[in-house]
N, C-alpha and C positions, 0 to 999 in steps of 0.2 A: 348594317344588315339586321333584319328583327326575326326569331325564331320562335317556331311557338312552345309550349311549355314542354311537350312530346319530344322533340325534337332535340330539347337541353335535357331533361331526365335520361333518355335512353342512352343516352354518351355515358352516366354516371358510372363508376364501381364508385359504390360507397367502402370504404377502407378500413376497417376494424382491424387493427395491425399494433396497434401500442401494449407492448406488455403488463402494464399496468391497470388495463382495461381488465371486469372483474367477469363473469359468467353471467351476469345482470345486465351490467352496461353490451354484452355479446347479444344477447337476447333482446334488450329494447333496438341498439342497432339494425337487427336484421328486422325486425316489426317495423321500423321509420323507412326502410328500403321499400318492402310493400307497401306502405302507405304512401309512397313518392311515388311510386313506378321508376323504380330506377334499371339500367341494365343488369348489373352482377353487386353481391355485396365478395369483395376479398376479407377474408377472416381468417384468425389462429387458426393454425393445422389440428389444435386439438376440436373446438368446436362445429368443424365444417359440417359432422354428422347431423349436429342437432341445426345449425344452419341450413342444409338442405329440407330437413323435416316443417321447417317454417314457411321456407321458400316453396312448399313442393305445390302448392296450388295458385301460384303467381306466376308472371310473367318473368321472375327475375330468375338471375341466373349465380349457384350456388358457386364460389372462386377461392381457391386459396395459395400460399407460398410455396415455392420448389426451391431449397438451398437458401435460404431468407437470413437476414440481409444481403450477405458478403459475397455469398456462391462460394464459397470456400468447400460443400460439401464433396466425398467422392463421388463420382459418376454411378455409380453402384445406391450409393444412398440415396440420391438425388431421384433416382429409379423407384426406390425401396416408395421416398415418399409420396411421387406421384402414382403408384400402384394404390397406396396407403388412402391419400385423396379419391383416384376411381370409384373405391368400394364405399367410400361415403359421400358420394353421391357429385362430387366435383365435376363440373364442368368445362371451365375454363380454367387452366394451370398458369399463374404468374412465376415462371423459373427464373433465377438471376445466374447470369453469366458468372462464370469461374474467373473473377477480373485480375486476381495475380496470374493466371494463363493470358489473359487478354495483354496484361501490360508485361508479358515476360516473351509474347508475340509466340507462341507454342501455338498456331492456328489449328493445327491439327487437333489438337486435343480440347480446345473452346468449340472447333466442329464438332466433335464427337459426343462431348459432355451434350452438348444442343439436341444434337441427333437422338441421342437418346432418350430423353424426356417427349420428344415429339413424337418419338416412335408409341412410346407409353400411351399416349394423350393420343393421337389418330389412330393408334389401333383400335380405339375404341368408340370414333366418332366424336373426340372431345376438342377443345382448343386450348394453345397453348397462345400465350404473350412471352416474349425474352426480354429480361432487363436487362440496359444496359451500362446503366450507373454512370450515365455521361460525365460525372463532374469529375471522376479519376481519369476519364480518357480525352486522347488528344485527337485532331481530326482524321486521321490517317485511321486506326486501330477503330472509329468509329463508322469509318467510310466500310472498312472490313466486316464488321460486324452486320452490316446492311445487306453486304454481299453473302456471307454466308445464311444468314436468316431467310433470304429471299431463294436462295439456292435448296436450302431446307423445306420450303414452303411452310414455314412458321407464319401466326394467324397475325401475329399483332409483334411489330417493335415496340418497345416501352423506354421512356428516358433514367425514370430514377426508382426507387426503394422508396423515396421520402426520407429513408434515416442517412443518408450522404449530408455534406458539408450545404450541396444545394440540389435543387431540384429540376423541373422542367426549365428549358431554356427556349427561348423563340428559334436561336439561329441553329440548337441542336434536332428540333421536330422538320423547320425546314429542310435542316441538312438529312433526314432521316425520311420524309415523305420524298422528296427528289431520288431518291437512291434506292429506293426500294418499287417493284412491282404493286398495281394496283392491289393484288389480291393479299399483299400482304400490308396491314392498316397500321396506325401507327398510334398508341396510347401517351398523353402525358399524365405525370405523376409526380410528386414532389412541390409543395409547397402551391399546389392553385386552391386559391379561396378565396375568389369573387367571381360572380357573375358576367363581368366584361373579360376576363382571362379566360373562360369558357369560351365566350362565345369568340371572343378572338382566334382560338386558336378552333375553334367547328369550322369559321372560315376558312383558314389554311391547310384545310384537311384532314385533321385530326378526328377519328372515330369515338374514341373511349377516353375520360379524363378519371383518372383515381384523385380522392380526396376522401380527408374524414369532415371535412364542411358541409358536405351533401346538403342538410336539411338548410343552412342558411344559404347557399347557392338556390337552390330550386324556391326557397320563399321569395328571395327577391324577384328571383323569375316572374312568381305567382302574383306579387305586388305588383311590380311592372306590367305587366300583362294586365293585371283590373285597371289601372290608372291610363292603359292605352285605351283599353276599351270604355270606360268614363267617359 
C-alpha cells in the first residue's frame, strides 16, 4: 500500500525524550518538527513552554510526559504535572500507567490514577494518550487496560515509553486496536525507525507512531516518493 508523504508525517510525534538531550538539540528538535509537518513533538516536561512558543504558528501539536517513565508517580503529582503542562501550553498528555498497580492487579486504583489525568486534560479540551509499557505485561492485564481506557474515553492507547527492555510489538497494537472502540486510537512507540514499520503498522490501524528518527523516516518517504514519481 503506497501513502503519500501527508499521510506518514501527520502519524509522527517526533520524540525528544532522552535525558541527555541539551536545550539546543530541544530547540533544533522542535524547528525539524515544523519543517516536516509532523503531528505533535513529545518533549521534557521542562522545555514544553518554550516548545509551544515554536510550535504556536504550525500545524503541530505541543505534547509532553505524565509520570515518565515508570508511572510510579502519586495520583496527586501526576495531576500536579498535567496541571503544570496545561498552563504551558500542552496539548496532548502522554501519561504512563501506574504499572506496579497494573502487575499487583489493584484495578481500581490504575482506574483512577487514569481517570485522573483525563479529567485534567478534558476538562480542558486537551488529549490524553495512556502508556502501557506492554513489555512488563501479560495478555490478560493488557486485555484490562483496553477496557478501562475505552470505558474512560481516553484519546489514544500507547504501547511503550521506548525506555522498556522493548518496544512496539505487531501482536501487542493488534491486540490493542481489536479491543478498544473506534474513538479511542491507538499509538505505537518504542523502538520504530524505518519507513516500512510505519507504514505497516498505518495499515493495521495505527493513528500516531512516536519516534526520535522522525527526520530519517519522513526523508526516505520524501526519496521514495520522488523516485515514484520519476
Amino acid at each position: 500500500m503506497v501513502f503519500t508523504y501527508n499521510e506518514i508525517s501527520t502519524m509522527m510525534d517526533h520524540a525528544l525524550l532522552s535525558p541527555t538531550l541539551t536545550s539546543e538539540d530541544l530547540e533544533a528538535g522542535c524547528q525539524m518538527a515544523v519543517d516536516y509537518q509532523v503531528a505533535s513533538v513529545c518533549i521534557l516536561p521542562y522545555y514544553l513552554k518554550r516548545c509551544a512558543e515554536i510550535l504556536r504558528f504550525s500545524s503541530v501539536k505541543p505534547s509532553t510526559t505524565i509520570g515518565f517513565p515508570h508511572g510510579g508517580s502519586t495520583i496527586s503529582t501526576k495531576c500536579a504535572e498535567a496541571q503544570q503542562a496545561i498552563v504551558d501550553g500542552c496539548q496532548e498528555l502522554d501519561m504512563v500507567v501506574n504499572v506496579s498497580q497494573v502487575l499487583s492487579g489493584d484495578w481500581n486504583y490504575v482506574r483512577r490514577d487514569i481517570q485522573a489525568v483525563v479529567d485534567v486534560a478534558h476538562g480542558v479540551g486537551q488529549k490524553v494518550k495512556v502508556i502501557f509499557e506492554t513489555c512488563y505485561l501479560n495478555r490478560d492485564q493488557k486485555l484490562k487496560l483496553c477496557e478501562i481506557c475505552s470505558l474512560l474515553h481516553v484519546d489514544w492507547v500507547k504501547t511503550s515509553t521506548g525506555f522498556g527492555p522493548s518496544g512496539a510489538m505487531f501482536d501487542d497494537l493488534e491486540l490493542m486496536i481489536a479491543n478498544t472502540p473506534d474513538r479511542v486510537q491507538v499509538k505505537a512507540a518504542g523502538g520504530v525507525k524505518t519507513l516500512d514499520t510505519v507504514c505497516e503498522m498505518r495499515a493495521l490501524g495505527v493513528t500516531r507512531v512516536g519516534s526520535s528518527r522522525t527526520a530519517d523516516i519522513l526523508n526516505e518517504c520524501r526519496q521514495r516518493l520522488m523516485t515514484k514519481d520519476g
